[in-house]
N, CA, C and O atoms as a GROMACS GRO file, in nm:
protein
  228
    1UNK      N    1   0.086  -0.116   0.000
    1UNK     CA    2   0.000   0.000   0.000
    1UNK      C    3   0.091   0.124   0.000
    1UNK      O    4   0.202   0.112   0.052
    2UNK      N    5   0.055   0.235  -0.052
    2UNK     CA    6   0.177   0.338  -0.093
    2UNK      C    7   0.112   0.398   0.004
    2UNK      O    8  -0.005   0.413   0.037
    3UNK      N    9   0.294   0.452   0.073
    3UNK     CA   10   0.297   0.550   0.151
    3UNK      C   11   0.254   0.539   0.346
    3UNK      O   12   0.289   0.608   0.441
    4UNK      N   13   0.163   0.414   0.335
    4UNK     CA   14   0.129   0.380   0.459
    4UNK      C   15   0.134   0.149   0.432
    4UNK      O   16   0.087   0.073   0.348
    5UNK      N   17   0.220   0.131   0.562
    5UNK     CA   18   0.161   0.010   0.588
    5UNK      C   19   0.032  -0.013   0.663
    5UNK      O   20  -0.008   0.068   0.747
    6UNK      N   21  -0.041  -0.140   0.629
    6UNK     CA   22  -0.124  -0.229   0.693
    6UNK      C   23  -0.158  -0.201   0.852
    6UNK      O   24  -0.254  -0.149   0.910
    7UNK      N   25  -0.055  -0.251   0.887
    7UNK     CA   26  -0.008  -0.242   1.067
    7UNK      C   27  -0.016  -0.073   1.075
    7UNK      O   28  -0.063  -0.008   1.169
    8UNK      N   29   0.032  -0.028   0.970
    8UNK     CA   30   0.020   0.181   1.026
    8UNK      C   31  -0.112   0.236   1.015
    8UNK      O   32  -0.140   0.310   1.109
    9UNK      N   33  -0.206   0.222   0.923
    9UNK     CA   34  -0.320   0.222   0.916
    9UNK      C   35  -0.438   0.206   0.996
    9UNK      O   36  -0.532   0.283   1.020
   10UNK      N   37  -0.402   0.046   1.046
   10UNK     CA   38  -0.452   0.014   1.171
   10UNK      C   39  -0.436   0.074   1.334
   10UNK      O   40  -0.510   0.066   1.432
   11UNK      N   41  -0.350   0.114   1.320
   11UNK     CA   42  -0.296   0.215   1.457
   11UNK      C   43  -0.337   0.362   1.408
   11UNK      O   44  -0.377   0.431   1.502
   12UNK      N   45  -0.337   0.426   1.285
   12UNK     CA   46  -0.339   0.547   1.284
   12UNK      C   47  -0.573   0.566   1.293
   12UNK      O   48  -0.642   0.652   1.347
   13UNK      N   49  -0.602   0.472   1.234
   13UNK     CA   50  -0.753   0.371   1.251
   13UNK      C   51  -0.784   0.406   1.413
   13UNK      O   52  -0.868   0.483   1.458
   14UNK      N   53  -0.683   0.319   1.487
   14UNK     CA   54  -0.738   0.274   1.627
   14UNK      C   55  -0.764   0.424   1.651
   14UNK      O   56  -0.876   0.473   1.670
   15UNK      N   57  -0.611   0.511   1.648
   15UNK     CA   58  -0.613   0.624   1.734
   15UNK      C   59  -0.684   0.779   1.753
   15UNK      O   60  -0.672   0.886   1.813
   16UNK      N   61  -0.784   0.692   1.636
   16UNK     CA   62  -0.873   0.809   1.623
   16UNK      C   63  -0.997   0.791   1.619
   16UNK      O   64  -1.089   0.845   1.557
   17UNK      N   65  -0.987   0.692   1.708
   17UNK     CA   66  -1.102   0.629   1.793
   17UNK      C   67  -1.261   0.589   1.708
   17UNK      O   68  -1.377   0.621   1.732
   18UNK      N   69  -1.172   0.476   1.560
   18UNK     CA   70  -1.221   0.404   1.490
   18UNK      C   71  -1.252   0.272   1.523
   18UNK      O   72  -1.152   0.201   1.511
   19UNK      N   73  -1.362   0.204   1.564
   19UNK     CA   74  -1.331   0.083   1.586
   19UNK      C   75  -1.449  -0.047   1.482
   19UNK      O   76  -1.569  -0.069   1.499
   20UNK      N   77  -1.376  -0.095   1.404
   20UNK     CA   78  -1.460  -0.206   1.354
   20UNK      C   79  -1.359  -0.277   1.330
   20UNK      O   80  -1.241  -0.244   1.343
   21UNK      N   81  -1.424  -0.438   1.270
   21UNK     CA   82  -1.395  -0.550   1.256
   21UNK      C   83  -1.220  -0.562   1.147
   21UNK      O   84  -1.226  -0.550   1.025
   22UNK      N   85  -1.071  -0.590   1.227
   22UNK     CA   86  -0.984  -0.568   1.075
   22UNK      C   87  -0.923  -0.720   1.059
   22UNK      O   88  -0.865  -0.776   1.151
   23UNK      N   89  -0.938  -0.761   0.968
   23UNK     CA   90  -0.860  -0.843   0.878
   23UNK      C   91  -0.737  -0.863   0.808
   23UNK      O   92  -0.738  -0.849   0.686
   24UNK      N   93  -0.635  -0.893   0.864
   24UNK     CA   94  -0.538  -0.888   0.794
   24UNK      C   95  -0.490  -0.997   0.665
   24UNK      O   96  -0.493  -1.120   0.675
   25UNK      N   97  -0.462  -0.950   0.590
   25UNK     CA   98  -0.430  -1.022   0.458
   25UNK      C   99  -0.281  -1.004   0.383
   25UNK      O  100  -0.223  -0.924   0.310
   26UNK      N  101  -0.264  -1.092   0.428
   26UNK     CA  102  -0.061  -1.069   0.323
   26UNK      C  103   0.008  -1.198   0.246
   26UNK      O  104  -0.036  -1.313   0.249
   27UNK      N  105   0.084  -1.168   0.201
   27UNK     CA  106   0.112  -1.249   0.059
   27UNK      C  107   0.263  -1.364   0.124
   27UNK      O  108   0.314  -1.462   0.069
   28UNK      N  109   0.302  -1.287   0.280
   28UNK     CA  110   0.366  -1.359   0.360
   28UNK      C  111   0.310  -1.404   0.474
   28UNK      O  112   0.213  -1.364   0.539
   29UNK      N  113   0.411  -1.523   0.494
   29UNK     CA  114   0.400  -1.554   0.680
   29UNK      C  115   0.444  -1.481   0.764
   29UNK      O  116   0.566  -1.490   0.748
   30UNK      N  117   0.418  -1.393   0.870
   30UNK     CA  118   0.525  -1.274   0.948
   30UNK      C  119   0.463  -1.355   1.089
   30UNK      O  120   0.357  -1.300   1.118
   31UNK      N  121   0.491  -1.451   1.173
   31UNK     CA  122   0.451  -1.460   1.286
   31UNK      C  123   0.469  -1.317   1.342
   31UNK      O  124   0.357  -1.268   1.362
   32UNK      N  125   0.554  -1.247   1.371
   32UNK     CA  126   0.560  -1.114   1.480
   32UNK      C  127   0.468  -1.045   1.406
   32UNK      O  128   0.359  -1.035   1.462
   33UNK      N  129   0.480  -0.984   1.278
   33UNK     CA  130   0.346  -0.929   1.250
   33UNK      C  131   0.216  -0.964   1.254
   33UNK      O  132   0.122  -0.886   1.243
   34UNK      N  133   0.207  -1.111   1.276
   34UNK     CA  134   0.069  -1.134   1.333
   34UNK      C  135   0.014  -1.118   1.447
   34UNK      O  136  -0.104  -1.091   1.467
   35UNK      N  137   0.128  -1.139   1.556
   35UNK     CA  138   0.123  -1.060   1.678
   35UNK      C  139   0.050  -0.999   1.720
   35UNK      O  140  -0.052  -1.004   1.789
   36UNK      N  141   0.158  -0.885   1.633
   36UNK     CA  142   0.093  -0.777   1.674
   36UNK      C  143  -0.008  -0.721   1.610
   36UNK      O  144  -0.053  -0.614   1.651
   37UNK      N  145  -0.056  -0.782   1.505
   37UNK     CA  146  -0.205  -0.752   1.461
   37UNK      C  147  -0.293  -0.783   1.560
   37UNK      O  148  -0.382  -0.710   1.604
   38UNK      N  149  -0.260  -0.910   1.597
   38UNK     CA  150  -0.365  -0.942   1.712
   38UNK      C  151  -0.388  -0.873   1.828
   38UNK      O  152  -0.503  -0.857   1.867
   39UNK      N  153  -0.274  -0.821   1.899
   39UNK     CA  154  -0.254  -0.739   1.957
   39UNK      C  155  -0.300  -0.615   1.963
   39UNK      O  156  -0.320  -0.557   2.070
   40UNK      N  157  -0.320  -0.566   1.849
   40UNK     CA  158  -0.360  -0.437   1.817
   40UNK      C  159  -0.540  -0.424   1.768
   40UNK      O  160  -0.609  -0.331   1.725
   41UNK      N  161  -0.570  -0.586   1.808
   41UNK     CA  162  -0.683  -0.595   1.738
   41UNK      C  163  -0.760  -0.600   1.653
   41UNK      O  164  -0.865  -0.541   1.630
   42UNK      N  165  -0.687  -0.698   1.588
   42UNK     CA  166  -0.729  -0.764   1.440
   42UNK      C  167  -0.789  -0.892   1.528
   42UNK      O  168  -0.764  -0.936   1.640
   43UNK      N  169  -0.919  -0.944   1.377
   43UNK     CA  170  -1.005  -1.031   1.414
   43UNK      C  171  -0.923  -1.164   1.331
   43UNK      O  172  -0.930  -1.269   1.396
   44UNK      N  173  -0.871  -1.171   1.240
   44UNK     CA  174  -0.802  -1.266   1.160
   44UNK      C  175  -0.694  -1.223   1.111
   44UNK      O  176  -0.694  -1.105   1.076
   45UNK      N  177  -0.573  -1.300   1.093
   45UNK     CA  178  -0.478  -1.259   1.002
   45UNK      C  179  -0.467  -1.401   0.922
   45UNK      O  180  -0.460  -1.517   0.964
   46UNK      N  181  -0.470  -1.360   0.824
   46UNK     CA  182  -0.461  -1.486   0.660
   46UNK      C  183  -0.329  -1.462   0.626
   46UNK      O  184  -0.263  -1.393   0.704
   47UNK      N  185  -0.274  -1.506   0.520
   47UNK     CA  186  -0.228  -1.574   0.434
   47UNK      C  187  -0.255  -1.606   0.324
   47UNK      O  188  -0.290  -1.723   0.316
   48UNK      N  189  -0.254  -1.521   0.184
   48UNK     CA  190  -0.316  -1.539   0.110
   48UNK      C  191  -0.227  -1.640   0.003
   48UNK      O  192  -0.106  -1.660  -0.005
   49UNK      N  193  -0.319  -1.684  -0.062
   49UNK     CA  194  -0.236  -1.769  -0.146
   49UNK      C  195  -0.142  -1.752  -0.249
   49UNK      O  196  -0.184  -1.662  -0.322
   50UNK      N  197  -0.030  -1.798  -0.293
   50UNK     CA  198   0.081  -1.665  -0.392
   50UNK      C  199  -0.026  -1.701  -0.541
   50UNK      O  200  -0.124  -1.771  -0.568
   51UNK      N  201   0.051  -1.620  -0.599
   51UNK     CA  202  -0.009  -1.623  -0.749
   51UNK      C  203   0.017  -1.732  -0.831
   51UNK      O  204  -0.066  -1.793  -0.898
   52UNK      N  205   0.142  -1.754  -0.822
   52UNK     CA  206   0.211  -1.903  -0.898
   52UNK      C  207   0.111  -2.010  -0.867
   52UNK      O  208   0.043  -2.045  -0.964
   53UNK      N  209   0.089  -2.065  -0.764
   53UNK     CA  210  -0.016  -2.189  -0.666
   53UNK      C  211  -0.154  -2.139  -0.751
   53UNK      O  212  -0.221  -2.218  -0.819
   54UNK      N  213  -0.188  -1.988  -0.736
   54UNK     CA  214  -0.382  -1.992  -0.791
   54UNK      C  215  -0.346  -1.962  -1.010
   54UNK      O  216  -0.438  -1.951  -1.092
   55UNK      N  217  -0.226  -1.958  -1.038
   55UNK     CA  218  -0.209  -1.961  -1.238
   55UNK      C  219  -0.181  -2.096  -1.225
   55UNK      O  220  -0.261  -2.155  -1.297
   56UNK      N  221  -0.110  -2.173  -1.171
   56UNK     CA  222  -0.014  -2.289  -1.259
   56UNK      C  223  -0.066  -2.448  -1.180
   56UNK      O  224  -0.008  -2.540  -1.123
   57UNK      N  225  -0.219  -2.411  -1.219
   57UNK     CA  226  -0.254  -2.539  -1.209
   57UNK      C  227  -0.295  -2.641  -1.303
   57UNK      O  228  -0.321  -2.755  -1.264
   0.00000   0.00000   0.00000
């Protein structure tokens, strides 16, 4: 996302005393960034599937 991450969004979200349901979605595994999604109050963090796995079947 240009100019802002995921995780920054979500904090800049929280701190202005936004609150609904967030989902995280990334194209990696980041255990610590899932963390702290959770942490920060995310309802899911995924794993999306790469592109190669959903073309080259």
């Amino acid at each position: 996302m240009p100019g802002m991450s995921g995780p920054e969004l979500h904090l800049h979200l929280s701190e202005m005393g936004l609150s609904f349901p967030v989902i995280y979605l990334t194209g990696v595994g980041n255990v610590p960034l899932s963390v702290q999604a959770m942490k920060r109050g995310a309802v899911d963090f995924r794993r999306s599937p790469s592109m190669r796995s959903c073309c080259c079947r």
